[in-house]
NUMAR-751282 format. One record per residue: residue number from 1; chain; z, y, x of N, C-alpha, C, O, CB in turn. Coordinates in steps of 0.05 Angstrom, whole numbers, padded with zeros to 5 digits. Each point is the difference from the previous one (the first is absolute). Last residue first. Glycine has a CB too. Layout:
BEGIN
+-----+-------+--------+--------+--------+--------+---------+--------+--------+--------+--------+--------+--------+--------+--------+---------+--------+
:  nr : kette :    nup : nnorth :  neast :   caup : canorth : caeast :    cup : cnorth :  ceast :    oup : onorth :  oeast :   cbup : cbnorth : cbeast :
+-----+-------+--------+--------+--------+--------+---------+--------+--------+--------+--------+--------+--------+--------+--------+---------+--------+
: NUM :     A :      Z :      Y :      X :      Z :       Y :      X :      Z :      Y :      X :      Z :      Y :      X :      Z :       Y :      X :
...
+-----+-------+--------+--------+--------+--------+---------+--------+--------+--------+--------+--------+--------+--------+--------+---------+--------+
REM end
This chain:
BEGIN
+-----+-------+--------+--------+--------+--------+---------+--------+--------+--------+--------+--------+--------+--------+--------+---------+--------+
:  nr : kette :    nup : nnorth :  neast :   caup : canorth : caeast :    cup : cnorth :  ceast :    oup : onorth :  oeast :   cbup : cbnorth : cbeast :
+-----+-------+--------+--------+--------+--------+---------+--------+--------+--------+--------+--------+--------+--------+--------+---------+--------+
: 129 :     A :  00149 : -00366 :  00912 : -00019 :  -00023 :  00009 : -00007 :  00015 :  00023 : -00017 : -00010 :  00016 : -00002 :  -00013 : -00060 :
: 128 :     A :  00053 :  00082 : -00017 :  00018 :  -00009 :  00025 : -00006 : -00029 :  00014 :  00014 : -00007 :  00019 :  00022 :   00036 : -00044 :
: 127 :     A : -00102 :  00014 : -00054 :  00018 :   00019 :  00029 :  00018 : -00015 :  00017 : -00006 : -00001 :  00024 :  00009 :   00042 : -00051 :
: 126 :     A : -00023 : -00100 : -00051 : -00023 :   00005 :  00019 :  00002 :  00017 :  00018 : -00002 : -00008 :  00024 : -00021 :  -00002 : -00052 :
: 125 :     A :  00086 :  00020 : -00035 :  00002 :  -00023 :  00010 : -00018 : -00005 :  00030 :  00007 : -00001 :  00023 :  00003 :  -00011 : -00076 :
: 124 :     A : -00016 :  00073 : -00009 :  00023 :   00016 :  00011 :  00013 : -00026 :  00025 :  00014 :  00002 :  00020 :  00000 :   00034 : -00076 :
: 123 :     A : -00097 : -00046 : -00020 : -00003 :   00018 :  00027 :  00027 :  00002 :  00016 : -00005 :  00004 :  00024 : -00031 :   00025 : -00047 :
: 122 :     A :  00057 : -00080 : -00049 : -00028 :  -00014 :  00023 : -00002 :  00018 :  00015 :  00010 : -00002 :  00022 : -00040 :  -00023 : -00048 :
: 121 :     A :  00081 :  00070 : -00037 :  00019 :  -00027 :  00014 : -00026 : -00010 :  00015 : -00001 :  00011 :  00022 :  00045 :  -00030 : -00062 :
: 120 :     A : -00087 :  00077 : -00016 :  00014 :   00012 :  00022 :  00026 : -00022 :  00013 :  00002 :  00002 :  00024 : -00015 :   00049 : -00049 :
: 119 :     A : -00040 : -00081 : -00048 : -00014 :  -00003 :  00026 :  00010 :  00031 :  00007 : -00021 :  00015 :  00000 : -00025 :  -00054 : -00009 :
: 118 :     A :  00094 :  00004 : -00050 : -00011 :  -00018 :  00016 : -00011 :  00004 :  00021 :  00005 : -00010 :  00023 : -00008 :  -00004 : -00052 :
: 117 :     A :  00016 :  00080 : -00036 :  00032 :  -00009 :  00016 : -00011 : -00023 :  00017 :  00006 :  00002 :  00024 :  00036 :   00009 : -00066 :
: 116 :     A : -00101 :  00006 : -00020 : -00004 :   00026 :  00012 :  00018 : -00005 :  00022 : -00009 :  00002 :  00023 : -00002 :   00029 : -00062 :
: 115 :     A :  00001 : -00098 : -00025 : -00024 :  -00001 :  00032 :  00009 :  00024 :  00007 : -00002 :  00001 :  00024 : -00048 :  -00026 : -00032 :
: 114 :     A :  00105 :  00017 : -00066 :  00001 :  -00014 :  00025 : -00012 : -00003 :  00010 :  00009 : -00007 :  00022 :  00008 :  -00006 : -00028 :
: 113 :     A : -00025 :  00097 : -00048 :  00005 :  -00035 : -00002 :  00000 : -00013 :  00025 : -00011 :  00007 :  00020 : -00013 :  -00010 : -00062 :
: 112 :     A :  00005 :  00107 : -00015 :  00004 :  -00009 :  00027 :  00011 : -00028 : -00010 :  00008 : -00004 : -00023 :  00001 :   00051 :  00053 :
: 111 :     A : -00089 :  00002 : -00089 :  00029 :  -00008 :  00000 :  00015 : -00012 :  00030 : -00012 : -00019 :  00010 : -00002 :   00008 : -00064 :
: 110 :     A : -00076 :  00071 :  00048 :  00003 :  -00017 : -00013 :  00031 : -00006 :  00004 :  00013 :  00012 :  00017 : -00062 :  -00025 : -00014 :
: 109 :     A :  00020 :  00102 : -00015 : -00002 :  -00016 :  00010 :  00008 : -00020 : -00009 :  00014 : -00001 : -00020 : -00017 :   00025 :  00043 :
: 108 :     A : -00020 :  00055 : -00082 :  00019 :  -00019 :  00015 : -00009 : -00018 :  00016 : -00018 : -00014 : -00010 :  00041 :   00018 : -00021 :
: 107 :     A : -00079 :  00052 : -00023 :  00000 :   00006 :  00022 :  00020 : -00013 :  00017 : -00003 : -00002 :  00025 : -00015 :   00038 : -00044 :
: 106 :     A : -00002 : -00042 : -00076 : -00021 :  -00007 :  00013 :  00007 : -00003 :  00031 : -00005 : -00021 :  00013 : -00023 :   00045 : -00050 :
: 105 :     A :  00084 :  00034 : -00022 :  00012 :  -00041 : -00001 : -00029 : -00010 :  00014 :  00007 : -00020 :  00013 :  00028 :   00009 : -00072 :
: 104 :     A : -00050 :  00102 :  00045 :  00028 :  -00008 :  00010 :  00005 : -00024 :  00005 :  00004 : -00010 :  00022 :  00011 :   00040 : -00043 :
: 103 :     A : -00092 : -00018 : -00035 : -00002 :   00013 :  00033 :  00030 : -00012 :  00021 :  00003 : -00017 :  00017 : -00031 :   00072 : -00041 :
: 102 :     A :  00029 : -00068 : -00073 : -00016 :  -00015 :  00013 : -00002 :  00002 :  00024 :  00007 : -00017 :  00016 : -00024 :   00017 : -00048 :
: 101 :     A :  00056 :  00056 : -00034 :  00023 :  -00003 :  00017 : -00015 : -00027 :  00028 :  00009 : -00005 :  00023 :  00039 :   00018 : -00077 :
: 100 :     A : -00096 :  00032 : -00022 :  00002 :   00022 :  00018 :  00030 : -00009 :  00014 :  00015 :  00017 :  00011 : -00047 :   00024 : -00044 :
:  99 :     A : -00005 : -00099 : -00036 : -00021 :   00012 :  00014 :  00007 :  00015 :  00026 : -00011 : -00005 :  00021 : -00010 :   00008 : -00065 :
:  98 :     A :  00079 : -00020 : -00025 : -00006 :  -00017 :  00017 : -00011 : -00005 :  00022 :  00007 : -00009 :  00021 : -00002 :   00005 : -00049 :
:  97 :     A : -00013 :  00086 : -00043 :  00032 :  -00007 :  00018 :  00003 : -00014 :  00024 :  00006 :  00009 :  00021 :  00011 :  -00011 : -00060 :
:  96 :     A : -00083 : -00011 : -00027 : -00013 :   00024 :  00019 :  00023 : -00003 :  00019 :  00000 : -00010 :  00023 : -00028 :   00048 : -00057 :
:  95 :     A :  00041 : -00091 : -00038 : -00020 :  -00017 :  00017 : -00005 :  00028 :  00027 : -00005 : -00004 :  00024 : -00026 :  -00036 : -00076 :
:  94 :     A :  00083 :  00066 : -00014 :  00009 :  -00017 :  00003 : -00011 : -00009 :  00025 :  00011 :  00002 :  00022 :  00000 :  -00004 : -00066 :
:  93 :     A : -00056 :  00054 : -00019 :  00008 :   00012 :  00010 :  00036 : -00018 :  00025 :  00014 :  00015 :  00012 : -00052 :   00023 : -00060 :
:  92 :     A : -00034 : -00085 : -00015 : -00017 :   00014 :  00021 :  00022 :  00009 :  00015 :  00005 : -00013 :  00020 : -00049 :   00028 : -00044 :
:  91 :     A :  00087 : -00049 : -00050 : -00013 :  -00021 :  00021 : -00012 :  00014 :  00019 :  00010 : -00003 :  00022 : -00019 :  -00030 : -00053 :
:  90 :     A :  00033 :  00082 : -00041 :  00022 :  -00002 :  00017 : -00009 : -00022 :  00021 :  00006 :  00004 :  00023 :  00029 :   00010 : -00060 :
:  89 :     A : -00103 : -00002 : -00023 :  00009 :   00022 :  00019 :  00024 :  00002 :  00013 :  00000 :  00012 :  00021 : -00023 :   00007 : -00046 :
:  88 :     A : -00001 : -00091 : -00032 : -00019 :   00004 :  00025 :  00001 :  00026 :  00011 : -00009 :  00002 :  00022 : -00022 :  -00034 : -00038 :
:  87 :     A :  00088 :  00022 : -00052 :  00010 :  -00020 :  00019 : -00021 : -00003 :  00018 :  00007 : -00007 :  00023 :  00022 :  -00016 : -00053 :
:  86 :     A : -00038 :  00078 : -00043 :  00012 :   00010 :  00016 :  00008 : -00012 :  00013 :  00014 :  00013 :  00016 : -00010 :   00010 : -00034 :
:  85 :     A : -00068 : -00052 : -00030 : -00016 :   00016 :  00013 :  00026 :  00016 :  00016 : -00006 :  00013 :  00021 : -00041 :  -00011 : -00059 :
:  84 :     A :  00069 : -00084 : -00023 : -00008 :   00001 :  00018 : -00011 :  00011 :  00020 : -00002 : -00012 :  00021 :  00010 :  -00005 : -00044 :
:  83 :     A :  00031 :  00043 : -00054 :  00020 :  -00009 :  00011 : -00021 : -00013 :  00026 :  00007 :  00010 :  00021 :  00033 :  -00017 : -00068 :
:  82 :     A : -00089 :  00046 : -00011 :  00009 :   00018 :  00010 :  00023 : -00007 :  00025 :  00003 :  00011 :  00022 : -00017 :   00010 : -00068 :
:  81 :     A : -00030 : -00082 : -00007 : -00021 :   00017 :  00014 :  00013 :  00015 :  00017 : -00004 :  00000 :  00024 : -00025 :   00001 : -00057 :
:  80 :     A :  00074 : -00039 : -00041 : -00005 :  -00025 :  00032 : -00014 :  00018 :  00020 :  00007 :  00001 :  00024 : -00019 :  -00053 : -00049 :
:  79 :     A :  00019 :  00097 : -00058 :  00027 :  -00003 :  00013 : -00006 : -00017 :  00026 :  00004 :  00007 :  00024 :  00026 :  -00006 : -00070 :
:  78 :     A : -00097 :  00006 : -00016 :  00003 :   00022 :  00022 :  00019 : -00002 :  00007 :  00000 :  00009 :  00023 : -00023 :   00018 : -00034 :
:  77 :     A :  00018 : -00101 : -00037 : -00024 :   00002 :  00011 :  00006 :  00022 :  00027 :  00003 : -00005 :  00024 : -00030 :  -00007 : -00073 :
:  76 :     A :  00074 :  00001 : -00033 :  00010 :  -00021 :  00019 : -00021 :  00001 :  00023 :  00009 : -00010 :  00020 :  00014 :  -00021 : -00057 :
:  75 :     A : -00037 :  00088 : -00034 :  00017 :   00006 :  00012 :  00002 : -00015 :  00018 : -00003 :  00009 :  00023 :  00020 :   00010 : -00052 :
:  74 :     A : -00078 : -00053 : -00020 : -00009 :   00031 :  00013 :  00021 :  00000 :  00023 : -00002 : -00007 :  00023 : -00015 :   00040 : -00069 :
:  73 :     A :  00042 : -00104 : -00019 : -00016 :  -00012 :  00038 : -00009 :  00030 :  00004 :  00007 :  00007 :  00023 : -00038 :  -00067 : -00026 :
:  72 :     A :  00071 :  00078 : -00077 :  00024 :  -00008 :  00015 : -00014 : -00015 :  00036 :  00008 :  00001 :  00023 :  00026 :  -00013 : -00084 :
:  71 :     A : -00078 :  00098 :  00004 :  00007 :  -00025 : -00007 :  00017 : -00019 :  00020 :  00002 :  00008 :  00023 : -00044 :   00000 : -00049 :
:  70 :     A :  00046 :  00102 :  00014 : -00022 :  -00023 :  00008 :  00008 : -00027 : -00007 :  00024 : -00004 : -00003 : -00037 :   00031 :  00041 :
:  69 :     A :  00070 :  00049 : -00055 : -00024 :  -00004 : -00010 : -00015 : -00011 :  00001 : -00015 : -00003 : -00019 :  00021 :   00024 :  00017 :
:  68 :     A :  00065 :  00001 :  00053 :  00005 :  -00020 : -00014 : -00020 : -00003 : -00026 :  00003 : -00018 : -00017 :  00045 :   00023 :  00036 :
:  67 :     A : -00051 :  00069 :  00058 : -00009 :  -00027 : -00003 :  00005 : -00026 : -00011 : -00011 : -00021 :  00008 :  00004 :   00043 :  00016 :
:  66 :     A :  00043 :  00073 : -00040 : -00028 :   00003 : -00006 : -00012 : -00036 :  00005 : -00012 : -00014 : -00017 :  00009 :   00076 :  00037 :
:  65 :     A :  00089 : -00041 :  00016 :  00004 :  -00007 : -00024 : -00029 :  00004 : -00018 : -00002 : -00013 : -00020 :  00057 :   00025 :  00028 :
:  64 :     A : -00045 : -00027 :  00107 :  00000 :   00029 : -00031 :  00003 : -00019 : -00011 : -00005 : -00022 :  00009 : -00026 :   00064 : -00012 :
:  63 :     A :  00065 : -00089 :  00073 : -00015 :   00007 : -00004 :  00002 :  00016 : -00033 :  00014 :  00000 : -00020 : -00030 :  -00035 :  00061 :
:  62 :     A :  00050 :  00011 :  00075 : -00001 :   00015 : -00026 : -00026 : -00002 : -00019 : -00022 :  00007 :  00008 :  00051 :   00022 :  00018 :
:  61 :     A :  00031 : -00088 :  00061 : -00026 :   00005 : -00017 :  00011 :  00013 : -00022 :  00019 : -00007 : -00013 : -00046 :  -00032 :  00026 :
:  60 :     A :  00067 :  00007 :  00090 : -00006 :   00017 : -00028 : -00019 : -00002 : -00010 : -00021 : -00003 :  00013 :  00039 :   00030 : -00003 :
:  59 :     A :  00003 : -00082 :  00067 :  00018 :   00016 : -00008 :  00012 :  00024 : -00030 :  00020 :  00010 : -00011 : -00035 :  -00025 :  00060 :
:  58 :     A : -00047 : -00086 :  00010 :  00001 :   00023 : -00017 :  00029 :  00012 : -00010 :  00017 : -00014 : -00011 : -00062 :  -00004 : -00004 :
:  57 :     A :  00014 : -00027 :  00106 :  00003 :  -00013 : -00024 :  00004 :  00030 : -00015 :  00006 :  00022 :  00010 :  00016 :  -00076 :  00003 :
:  56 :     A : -00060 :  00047 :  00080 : -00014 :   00001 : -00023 :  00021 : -00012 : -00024 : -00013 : -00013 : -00016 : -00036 :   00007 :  00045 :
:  55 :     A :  00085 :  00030 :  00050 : -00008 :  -00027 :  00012 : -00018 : -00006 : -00038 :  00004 : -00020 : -00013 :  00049 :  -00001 :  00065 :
:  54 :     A : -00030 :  00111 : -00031 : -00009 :  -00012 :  00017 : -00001 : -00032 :  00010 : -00010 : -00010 :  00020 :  00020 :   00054 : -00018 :
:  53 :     A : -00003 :  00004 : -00110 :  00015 :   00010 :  00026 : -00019 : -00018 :  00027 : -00018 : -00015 : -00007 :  00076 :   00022 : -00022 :
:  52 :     A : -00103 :  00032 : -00071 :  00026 :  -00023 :  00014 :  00001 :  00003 :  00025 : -00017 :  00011 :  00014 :  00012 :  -00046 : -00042 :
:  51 :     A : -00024 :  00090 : -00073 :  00009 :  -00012 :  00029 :  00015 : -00017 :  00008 :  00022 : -00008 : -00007 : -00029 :   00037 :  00013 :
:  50 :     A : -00060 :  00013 : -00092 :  00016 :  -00018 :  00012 :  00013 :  00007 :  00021 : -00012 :  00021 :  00005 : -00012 :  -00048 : -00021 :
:  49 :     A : -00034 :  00068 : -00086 :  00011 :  -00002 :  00030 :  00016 : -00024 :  00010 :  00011 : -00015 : -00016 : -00008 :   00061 :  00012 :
:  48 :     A : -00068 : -00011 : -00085 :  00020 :  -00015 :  00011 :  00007 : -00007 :  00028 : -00008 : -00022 :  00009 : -00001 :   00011 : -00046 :
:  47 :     A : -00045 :  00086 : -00014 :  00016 :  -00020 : -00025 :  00026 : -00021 :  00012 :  00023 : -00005 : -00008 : -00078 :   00002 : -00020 :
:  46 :     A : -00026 :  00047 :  00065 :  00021 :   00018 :  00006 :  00023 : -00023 : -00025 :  00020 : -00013 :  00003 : -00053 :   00076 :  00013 :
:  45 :     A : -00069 : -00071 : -00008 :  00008 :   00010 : -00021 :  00027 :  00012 :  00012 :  00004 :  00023 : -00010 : -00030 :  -00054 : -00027 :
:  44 :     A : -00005 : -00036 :  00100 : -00016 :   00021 : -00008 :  00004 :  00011 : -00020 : -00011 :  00017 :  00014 : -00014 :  -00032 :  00003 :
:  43 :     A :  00107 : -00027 :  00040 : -00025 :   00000 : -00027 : -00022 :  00014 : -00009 :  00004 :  00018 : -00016 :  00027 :  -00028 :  00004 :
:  42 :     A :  00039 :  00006 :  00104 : -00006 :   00009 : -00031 : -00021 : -00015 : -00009 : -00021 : -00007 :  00013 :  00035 :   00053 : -00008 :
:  41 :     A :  00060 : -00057 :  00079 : -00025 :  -00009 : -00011 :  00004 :  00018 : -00023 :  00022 :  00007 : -00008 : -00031 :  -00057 :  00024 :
:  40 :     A :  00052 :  00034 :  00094 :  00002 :   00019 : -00034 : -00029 : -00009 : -00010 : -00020 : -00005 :  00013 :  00051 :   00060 : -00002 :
:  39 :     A :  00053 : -00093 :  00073 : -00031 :   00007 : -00007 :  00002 :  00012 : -00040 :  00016 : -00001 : -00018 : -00042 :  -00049 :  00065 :
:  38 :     A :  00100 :  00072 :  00038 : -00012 :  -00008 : -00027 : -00029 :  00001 : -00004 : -00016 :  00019 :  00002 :  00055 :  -00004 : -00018 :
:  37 :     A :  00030 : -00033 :  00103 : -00024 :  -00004 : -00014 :  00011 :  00000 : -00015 :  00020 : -00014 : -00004 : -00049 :  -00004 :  00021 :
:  36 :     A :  00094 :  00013 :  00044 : -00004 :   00028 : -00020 : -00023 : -00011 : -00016 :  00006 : -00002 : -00024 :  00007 :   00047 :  00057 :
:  35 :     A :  00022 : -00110 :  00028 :  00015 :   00003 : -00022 : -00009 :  00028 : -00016 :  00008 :  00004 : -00023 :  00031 :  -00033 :  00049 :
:  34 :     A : -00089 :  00011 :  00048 : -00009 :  -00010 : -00020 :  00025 :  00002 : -00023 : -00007 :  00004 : -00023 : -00029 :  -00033 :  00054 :
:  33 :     A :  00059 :  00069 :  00049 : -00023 :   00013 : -00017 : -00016 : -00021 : -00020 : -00013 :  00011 : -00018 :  00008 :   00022 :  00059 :
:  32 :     A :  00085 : -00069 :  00013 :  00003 :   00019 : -00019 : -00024 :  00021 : -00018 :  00002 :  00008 : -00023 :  00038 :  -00016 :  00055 :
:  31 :     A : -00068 : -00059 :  00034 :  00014 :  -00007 : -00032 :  00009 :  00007 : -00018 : -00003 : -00006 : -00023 :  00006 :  -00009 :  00038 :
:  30 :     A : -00038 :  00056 :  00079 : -00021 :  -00014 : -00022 :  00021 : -00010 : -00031 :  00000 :  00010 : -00023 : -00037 :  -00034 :  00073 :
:  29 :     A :  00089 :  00046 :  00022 : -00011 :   00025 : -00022 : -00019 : -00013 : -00009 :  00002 : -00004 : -00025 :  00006 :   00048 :  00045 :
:  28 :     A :  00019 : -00109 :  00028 :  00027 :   00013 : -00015 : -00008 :  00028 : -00016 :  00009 :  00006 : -00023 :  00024 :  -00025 :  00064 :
:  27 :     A : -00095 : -00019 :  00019 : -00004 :  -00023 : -00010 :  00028 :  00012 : -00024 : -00006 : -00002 : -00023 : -00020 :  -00042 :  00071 :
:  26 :     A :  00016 :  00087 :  00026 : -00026 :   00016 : -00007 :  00010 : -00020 : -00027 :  00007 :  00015 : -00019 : -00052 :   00002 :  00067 :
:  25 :     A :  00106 : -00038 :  00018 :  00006 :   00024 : -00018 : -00024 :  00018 : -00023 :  00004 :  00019 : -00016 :  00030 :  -00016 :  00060 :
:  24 :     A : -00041 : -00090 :  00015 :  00017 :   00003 : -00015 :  00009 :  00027 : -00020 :  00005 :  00001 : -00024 : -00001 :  -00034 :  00059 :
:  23 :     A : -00068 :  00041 :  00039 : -00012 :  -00020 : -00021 :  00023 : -00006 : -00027 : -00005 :  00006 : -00023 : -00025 :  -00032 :  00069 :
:  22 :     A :  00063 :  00065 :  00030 : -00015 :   00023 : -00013 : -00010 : -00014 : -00023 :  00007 :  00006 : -00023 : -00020 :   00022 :  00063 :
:  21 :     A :  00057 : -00077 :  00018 :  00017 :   00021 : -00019 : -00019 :  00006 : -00017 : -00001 : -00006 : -00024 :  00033 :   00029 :  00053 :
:  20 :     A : -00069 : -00072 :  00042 :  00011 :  -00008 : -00018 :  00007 :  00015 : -00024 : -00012 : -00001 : -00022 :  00020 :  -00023 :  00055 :
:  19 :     A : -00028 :  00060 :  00046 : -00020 :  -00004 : -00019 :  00007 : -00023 : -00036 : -00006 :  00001 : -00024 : -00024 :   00007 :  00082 :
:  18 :     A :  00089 :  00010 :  00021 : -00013 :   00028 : -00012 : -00019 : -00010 : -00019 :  00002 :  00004 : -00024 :  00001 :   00027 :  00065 :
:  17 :     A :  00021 : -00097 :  00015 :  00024 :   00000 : -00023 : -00005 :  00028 : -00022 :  00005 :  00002 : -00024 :  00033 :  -00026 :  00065 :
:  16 :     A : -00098 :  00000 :  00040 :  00004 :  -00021 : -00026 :  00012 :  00002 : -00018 : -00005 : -00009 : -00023 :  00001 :  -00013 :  00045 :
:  15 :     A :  00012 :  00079 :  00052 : -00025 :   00009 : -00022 : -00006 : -00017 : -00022 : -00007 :  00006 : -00022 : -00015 :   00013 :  00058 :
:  14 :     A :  00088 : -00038 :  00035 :  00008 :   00018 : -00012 : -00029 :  00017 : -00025 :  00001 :  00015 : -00020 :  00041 :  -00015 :  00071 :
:  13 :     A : -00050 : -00085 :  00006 :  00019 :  -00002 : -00021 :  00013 :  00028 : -00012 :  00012 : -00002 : -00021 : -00004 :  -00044 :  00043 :
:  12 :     A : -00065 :  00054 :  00049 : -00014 :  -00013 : -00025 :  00017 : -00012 : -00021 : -00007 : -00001 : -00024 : -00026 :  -00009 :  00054 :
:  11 :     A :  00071 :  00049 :  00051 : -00022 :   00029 : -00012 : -00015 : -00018 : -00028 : -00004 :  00011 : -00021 : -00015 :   00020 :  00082 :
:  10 :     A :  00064 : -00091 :  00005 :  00027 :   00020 : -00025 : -00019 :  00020 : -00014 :  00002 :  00004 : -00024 :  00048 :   00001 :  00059 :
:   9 :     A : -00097 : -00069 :  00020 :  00009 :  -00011 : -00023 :  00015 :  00018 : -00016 :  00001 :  00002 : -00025 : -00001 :  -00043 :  00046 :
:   8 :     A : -00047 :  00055 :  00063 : -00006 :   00014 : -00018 :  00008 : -00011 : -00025 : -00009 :  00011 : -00021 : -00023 :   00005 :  00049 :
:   7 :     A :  00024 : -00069 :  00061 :  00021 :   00026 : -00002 :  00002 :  00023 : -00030 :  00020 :  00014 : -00004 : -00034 :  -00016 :  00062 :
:   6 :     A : -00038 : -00082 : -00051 :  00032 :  -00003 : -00009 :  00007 :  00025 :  00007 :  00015 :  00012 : -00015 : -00002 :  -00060 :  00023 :
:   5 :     A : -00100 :  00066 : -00050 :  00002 :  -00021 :  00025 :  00032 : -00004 : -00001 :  00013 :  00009 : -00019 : -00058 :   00010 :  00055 :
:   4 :     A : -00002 : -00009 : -00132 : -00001 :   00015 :  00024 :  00008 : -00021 :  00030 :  00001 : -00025 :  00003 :  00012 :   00072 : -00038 :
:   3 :     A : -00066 : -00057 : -00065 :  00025 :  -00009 :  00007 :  00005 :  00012 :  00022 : -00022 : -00002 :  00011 :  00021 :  -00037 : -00031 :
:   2 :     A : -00050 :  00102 : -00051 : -00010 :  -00029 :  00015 :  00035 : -00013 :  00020 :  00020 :  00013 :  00005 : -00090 :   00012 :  00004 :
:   1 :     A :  00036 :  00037 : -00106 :  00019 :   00000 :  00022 : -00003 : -00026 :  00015 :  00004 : -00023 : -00009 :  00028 :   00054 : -00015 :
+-----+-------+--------+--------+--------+--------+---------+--------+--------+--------+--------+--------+--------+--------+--------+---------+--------+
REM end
């Protein structure tokens, strides 16, 4: 959105503010949809699952009672594995979310500021010169 001429200030402050919203409101479901992410992990054997939620911290982990058989670093081992293979999936699916609010927030104009107000006072000035 390019800066317009002065007659055309209300039509641009009214798309400024539209757009705004929107960005705002894209940026409010984005979050709430990351509050849903579950990323999900298994274990190759099935033995031990995970999830964790959208800002990746872990939420669950199940594991069979078959895998207390393994030795205590085994276990300690695929647990990390797992605990970490569902936090890079909640990570990806997260990151996608982000991804797809980018556009939106890409597209804002730049922020209005005092050169904007400035230099319509100069022009408004310069006219009656």
């Amino acid at each position: 959105m390019r800066s317009p001429a002065p007659e055309d200030d209300a039509e641009y402050l009214h798309q400024y503010v539209a757009q705004s919203r929107r960005a705002i409101r894209a940026l409010h479901d984005a979050r709430a949809s990351i509050a849903q992410v579950e990323g999900r992990a298994k274990s190759g054997d099935g033995l031990i699952e995970a999830i964790a939620d959208g800002h990746a911290a872990p939420t669950r982990l199940r594991i069979d009672p078959q895998a207390l058989r393994l030795t205590e670093a085994a276990l300690g081992k695929k647990v990390a594995e797992v605990l970490r293979a569902a936090q890079d999936d909640a990570g990806r699916q997260a990151r996608e979310i982000a991804d797809g609010v980018h556009d939106v927030t890409a597209a804002l104009p730049a922020p209005l500021d005092e050169t904007f107000v400035r230099a319509r006072v100069d022009q408004a000035l310069n006219d009656l010169a």
